[in-house]
Every structure is written in structure tokens, then in C-alpha cells.
C-alpha positions in Angstrom: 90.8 121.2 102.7 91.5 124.5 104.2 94.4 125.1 101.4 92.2 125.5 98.9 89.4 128.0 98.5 86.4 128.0 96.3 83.9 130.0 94.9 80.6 127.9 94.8 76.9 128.1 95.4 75.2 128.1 98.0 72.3 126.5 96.0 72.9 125.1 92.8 69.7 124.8 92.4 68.9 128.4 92.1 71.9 129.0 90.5 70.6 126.7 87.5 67.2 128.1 87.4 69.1 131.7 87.5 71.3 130.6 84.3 69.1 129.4 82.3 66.3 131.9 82.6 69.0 134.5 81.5 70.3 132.2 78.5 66.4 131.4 77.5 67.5 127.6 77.3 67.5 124.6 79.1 71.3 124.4 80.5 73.4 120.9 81.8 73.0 120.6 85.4 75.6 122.8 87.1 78.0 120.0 89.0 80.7 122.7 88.8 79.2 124.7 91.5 79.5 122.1 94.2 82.6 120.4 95.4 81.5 117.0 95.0 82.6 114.0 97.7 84.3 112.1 95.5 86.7 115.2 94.0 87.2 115.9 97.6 88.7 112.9 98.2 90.9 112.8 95.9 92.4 116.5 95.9 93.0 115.4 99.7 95.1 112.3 98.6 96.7 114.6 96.5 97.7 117.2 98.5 98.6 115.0 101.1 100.7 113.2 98.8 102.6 115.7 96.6 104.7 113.3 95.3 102.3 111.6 93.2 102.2 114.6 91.0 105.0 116.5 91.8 106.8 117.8 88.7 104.4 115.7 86.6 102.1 116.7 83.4 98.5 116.0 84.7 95.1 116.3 83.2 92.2 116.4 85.2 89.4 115.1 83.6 85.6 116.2 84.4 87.1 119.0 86.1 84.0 120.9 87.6 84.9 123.4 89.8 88.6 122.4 89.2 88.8 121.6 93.1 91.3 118.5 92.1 93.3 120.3 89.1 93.9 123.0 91.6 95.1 120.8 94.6 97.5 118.9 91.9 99.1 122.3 91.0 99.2 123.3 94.7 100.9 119.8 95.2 103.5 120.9 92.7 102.7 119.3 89.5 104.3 121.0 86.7 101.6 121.5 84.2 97.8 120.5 85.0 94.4 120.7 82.4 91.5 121.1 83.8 89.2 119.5 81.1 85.6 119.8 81.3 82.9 120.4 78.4 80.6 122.7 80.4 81.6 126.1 79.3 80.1 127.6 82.5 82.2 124.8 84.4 85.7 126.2 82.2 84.6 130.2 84.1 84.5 128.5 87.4 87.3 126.7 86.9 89.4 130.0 85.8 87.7 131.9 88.8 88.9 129.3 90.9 92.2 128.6 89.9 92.8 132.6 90.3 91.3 132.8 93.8 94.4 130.2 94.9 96.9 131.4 92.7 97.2 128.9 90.5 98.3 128.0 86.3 96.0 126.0 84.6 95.3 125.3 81.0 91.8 124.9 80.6 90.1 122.6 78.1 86.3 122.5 76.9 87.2 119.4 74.2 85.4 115.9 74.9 88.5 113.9 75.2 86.9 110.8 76.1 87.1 108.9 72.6 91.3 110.0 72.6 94.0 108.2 73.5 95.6 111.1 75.5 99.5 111.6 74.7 101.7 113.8 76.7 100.7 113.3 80.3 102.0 111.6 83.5 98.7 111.9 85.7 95.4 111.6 84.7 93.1 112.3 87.3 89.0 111.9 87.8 87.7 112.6 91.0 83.5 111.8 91.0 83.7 111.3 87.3 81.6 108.0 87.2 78.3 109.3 89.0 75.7 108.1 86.2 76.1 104.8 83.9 76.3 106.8 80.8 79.1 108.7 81.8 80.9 105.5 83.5 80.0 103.9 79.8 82.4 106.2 78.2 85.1 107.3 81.3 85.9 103.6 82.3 87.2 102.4 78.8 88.9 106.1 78.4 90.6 105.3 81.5 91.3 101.9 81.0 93.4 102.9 77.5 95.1 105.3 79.7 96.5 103.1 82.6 97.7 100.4 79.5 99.6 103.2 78.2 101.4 103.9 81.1 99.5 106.6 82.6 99.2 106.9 85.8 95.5 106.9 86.5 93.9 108.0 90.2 89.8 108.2 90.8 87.9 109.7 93.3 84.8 107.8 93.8 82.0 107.9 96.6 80.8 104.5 95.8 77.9 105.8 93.7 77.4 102.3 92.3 79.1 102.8 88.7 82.2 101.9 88.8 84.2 98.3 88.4 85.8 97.7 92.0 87.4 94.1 90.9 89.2 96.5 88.2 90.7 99.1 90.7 92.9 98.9 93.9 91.8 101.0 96.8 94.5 103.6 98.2 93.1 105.3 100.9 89.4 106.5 102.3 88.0 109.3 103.9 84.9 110.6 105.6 83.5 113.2 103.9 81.8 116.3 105.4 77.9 115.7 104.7 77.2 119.1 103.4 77.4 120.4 100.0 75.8 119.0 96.8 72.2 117.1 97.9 73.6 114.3 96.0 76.0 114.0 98.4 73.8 114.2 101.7 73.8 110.7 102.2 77.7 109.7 101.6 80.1 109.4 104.5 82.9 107.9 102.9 85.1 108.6 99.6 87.9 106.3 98.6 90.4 107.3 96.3 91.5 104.3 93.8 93.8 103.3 90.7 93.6 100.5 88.2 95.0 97.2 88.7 97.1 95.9 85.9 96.3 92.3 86.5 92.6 93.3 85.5 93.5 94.9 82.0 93.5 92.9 79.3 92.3 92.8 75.8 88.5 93.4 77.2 89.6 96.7 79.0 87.2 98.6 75.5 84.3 96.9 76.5 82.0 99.4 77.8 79.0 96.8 78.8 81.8 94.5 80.3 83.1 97.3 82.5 79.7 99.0 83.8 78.6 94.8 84.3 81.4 94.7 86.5 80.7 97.9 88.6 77.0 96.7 89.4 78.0 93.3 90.6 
């Protein structure tokens, strides 16, 4: 994605150990400093589909480095959150977001037990990378999509997420490089819920997260 730039690490790694020697705690991993497969993917699909958020109110959930919130404003939306709990993920996010130009309104609130009003777009590009997380972003997003959100995710096929529940848009190779959780992933897809699949069930954690390991 050449019209975005970002300021990462070159090893996160370090960069955690580096953090949390200077805080004197034990910190969350740092995902924001990588620019993970599955956020690639998607700020690709957005960027090479403006429309889809064009003039829209967007939130960006599990933001990171804000790669996707940043290719949505760049796209043209009219207002996009980059939402993410990590306060250190919020400063790369700002850094970010000035180093293309961009408006964002940042958020560090856990929005995942909301029913979010006032948006167009949601978007969550590699939000669904452990089963606890999927456990609480798959029901979020399924209440959502009812509402008549749009909803687009990013996903590398980490092994988390319901496929009979989403439709698949588009996928991409992904560069190899980058996060060594990615090293092994060559593809990214970029999906959106089906609305055949959401019914009255669409709150059930277990029966969502059953459905993505099938």
C-alpha cells in the first residue's frame, strides 16, 4: 500500500521488552507496531474501493496502528474512530494518522459490550486472531450488521472466525514480512456478514467461535 506510510518497528519484540523495562510492568503485547496481514487486506479493499466508505461515519475497531482507519479517511470517508484500548496503540495511531495527513478521532473505550449508534461502517481488519477476542468481537459484530451497519473484516484465516456466517469479497496475497505471526500467511480475504445467517442466535458467543472451528 504505497499510499499510506507508517511508523512501525522493526522488532516488536524489542520494542516490548524496551517498554516495559521503562514502565517497570508487564505491558499487552504491542500488535500496534506491526501492520498485520489481515488489516492489510482490508485497508487495500478500502482504498481500492472508496465508495464503500466514501462520505460515510466509520469506526474502526481494534485499530492498532490505525493502518485501516487511516486508508478509510484516505478513501474519503467523512468521519473515522480509530478505537483501540492499548494506550500505546492510541500514540501510534495519532503518530500515524499525522504522518499521512489525516483526521481521526481516537478512542481508548472497550466498546465491545455497546450497541454502537451513529455509524455507517464499522470496520475490523485482523481483529479475531485469538478465541477470546473472537468470543467477544463476533457477537459485537453480529449486533452491528442487524442494526444495519455495514460491517467489513479483514481476516487471514487464523482459524477464529465463523466462515458459514460471512460472505467473502475479495483476497489477496500478502507480503510475508512483518509481524512473525504473520510469516506463514499468504493470503488475506476481506469479508462481510451474511444476513441469511443472523438470526436470533447471532449473541451466542460459544455458537459463533463453534462455528469458526468447524
Amino acid at each position: 500500500m504505497p499510499e499510506v506510510r507508517l511508523v512501525m518497528a522493526d522488532d516488536a519484540i524489542v520494542i516490548w521488552a524496551r517498554l516495559e523495562a521503562a514502565a517497570g510492568r508487564v505491558l499487552p503485547a504491542p500488535f500496534w507496531a506491526s501492520a498485520w496481514a489481515g488489516g492489510q487486506g482490508l485497508a487495500r479493499y478500502l482504498l481500492d474501493h472508496p465508495d464503500t466508505v466514501a462520505g460515510c461515519r466509520v469506526l474502526d475497531v481494534a485499530s492498532g496502528s490505525g493502518l485501516v482507519a487511516i486508508a478509510a479517511a484516505i478513501a474519503g470517508a467523512a468521519d473515522v474512530t480509530a478505537n483501540d484500548i492499548d494506550p500505546y496503540s492510541i500514540a501510534a495511531i495519532n503518530a500515524n494518522a499525522h504522518a499521512n495527513g489525516v483526521e481521526l478521532t481516537l478512542s481508548s473505550a472497550d466498546l465491545l459490550d455497546s450497541d454502537v449508534g451513529g455509524v455507517d461502517v464499522v470496520l475490523a481488519g485482523d481483529a479475531l486472531y485469538h478465541p477470546s477476542v473472537a468470543a467477544r468481537m463476533l457477537p459485537f459484530l453480529a449486533r452491528v450488521a442487524t442494526k444495519g451497519t455495514r460491517v467489513l473484516v479483514g481476516d487471514p484465516d487464523r482459524g477464529h472466525l465463523a466462515h458459514d456466517w460471512f460472505e467473502r469479497l475479495v483476497t489477496y496475497e500478502v507480503p510475508v514480512s512483518g509481524a512473525p505471526e504473520d510469516a506463514q500467511l499468504q493470503l488475506t480475504s476481506v469479508l462481510e456478514p451474511r444476513p441469511d445467517k443472523m438470526d436470533n442466535r447471532r449473541d451466542d458467543a460459544t455458537q459463533l467461535i463453534y462455528s469458526a472451528r468447524r
